[in-house]
N, C-alpha and C positions, 0 to 999 in steps of 0.2 A: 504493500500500500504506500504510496507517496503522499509526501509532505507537500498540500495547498499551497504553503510558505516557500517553497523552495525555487520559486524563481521560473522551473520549468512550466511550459504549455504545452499543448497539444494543438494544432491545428487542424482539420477535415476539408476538405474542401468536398461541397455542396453534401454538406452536413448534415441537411435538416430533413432530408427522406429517403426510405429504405434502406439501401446496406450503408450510406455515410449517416443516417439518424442512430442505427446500430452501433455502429461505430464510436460515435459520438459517447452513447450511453456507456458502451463498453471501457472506452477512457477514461471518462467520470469514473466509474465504479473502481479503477483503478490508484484514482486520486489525483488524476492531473487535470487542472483547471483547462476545460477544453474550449475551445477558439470555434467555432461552426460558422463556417463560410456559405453563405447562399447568394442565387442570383437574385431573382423577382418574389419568390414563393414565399413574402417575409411571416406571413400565419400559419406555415408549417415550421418556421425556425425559429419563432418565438414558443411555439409548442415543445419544441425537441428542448429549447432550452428553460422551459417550466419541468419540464418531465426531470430535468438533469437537477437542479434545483430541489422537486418534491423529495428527494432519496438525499439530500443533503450533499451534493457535487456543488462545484465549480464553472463555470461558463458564461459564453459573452457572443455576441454575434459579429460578423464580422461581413458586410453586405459586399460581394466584387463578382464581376463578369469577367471569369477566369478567362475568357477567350483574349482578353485583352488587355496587354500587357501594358497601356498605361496604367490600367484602371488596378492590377495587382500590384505594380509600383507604389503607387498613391496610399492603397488600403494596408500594405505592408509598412510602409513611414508612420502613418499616422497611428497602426498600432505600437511602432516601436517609441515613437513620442510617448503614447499612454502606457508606457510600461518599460520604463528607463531601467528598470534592476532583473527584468526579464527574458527570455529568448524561449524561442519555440524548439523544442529538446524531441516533438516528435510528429514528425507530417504525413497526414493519410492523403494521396493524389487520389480523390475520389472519383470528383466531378467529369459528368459524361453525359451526351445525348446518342442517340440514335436514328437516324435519318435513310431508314433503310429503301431500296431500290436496287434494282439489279443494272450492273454495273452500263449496259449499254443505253439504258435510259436515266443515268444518273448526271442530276447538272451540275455546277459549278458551286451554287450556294452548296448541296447535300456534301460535298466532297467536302470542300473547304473549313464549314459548319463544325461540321464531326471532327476533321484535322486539328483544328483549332481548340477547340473545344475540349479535348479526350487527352492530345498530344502535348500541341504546344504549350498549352497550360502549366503542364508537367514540368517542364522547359524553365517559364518563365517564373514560376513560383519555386520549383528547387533551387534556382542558380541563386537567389536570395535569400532562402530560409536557410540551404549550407554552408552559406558561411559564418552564420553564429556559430551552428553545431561544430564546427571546424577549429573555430576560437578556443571554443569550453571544450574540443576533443570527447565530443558524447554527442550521439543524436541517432535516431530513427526515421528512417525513409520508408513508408510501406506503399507502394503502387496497387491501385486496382487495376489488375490486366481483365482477361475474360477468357474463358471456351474459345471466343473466334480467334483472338490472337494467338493459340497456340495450334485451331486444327484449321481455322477458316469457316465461313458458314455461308451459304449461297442468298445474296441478295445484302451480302456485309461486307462488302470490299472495302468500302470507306470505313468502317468501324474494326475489324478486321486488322485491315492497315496500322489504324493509329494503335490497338492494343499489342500486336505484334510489336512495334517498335517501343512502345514500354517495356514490350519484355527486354527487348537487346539495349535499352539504355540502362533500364535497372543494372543486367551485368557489368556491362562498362562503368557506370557511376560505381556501382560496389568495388570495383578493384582502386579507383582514382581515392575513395576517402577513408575506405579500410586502414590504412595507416592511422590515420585521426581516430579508430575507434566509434566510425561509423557504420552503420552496417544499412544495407538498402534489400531490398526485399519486394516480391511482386503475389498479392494472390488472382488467383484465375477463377473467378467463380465460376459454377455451369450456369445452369437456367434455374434464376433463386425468384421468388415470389414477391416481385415490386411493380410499379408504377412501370417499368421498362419492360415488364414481359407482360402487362394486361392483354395486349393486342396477337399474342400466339397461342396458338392451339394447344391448349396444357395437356387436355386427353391424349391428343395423338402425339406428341412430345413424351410425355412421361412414360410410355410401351419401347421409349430407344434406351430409356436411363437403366442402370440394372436395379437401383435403391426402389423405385417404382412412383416417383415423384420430385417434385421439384424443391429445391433447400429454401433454406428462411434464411433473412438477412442478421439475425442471430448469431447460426452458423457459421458464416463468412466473418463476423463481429470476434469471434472466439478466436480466429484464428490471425487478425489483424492483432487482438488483445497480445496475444503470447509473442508475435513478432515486434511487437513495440516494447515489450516487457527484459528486464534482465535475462530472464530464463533463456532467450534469443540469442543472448550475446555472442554464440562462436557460430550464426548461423548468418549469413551473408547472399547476395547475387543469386538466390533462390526463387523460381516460381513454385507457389503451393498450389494445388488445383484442389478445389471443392467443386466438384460436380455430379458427385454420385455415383459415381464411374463409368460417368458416358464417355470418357477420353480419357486415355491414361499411356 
């Protein structure tokens, strides 16, 4: 259990629903004052951060459209202003859309969108939050990848894409700040039970899984929890796959 007092944060980025709301909670319950990044949805992130609240955690909201790297700049200054004795000790790359189309009728916004979004975000909000961790030689990276980035899935090129190259950045990042006693880390969820998979055929989907159904963002929470956590420590450049064992 961590000490409120100690300086560390947690950040989430789009924190306030399904597996980053999970998340979120999982942190709290952990002890570290968690940071819940959202775009527009500000009445599910004032929720996620009552819930965090009612159990006696820590938490603050932090409003930024990850696609855009002014706007992560800006929100990242102004928390480092409001919190001069602080630094973010552990960041979940949550935030993602999905803009699905098969690939020869997909336009320019769908590609972009998702790239931006999923990818460079990743990008643009680690190359800022490691180098405190770097400072203080302590921090946690944990990446959400996905199923399609490790096997591909028809009609996800664009999503596909961006989670595939989390995974090979994760790697690479994990060897550049290992030295620092950093450790970076990817999980892959399968098909979990959110707001991103209302729109798929759960029946005919869950006859491919062998568990006979689709995971909770809980689950995915548990295993973000342990890769943020000390117990982690000599575990590095790792994708974890929670899918039920539709891929392995």
């Amino acid at each position: 259990m961590r000490n409120s007092n100690n300086k560390e944060y947690a950040l989430v980025t789009g924190g306030s629903r399904g597996i980053g709301r999970a998340v979120s909670l999982k942190l709290a319950s952990m002890g570290y004052p968690v940071i819940i990044n959202y775009n527009s949805n500000k009445e599910a992130a004032e929720q996620t951060l009552e819930e965090i609240k009612d159990v006696g955690g820590e938490a603050e909201l932090m409003q930024c459209d990850v696609s855009k790297p002014d706007k992560i700049t800006e929100a990242l200054e102004q928390w480092s202003v409001m919190h001069p004795d602080g630094y973010i000790s552990v960041l979940v790359n949550n935030a993602g859309i999905r803009m699905d189309n098969v690939m020869v009728l997909m336009d320019d916004a769908q590609w972009n969108n998702v790239i931006n979004t999923n990818l460079n975000s990743f990008f643009y909000i680690t190359r800022r939050v490691i180098k405190d961790m770097m400072m203080h030689r302590k921090g946690r990276v944990v990446n959400i990848a996905s199923l399609s980035g490790l096997k591909g899935l028809p009609g996800q090129v664009n999503y596909s894409a961006a989670k595939a190259a989390i995974i090979g950045a994760t790697k690479a990042l994990a060897l550049e700040v290992g030295p620092r006693r950093i450790t970076v880390n990817a999980v892959a969820p399968g098909f979990i039970a959110t707001d991103m998979t209302k729109g798929l055929d759960e029946e005919e989907l869950k006859k491919s899984i062998p568990l006979g159904r689709f995971g909770t963002p809980d689950e995915v929470a548990e295993i973000v929890g342990f890769l943020a956590s000390d117990k982690a420590s000599y575990i590095t450049g790792e994708v974890i796959s929670v899918n039920g064992g539709l891929y392995t």
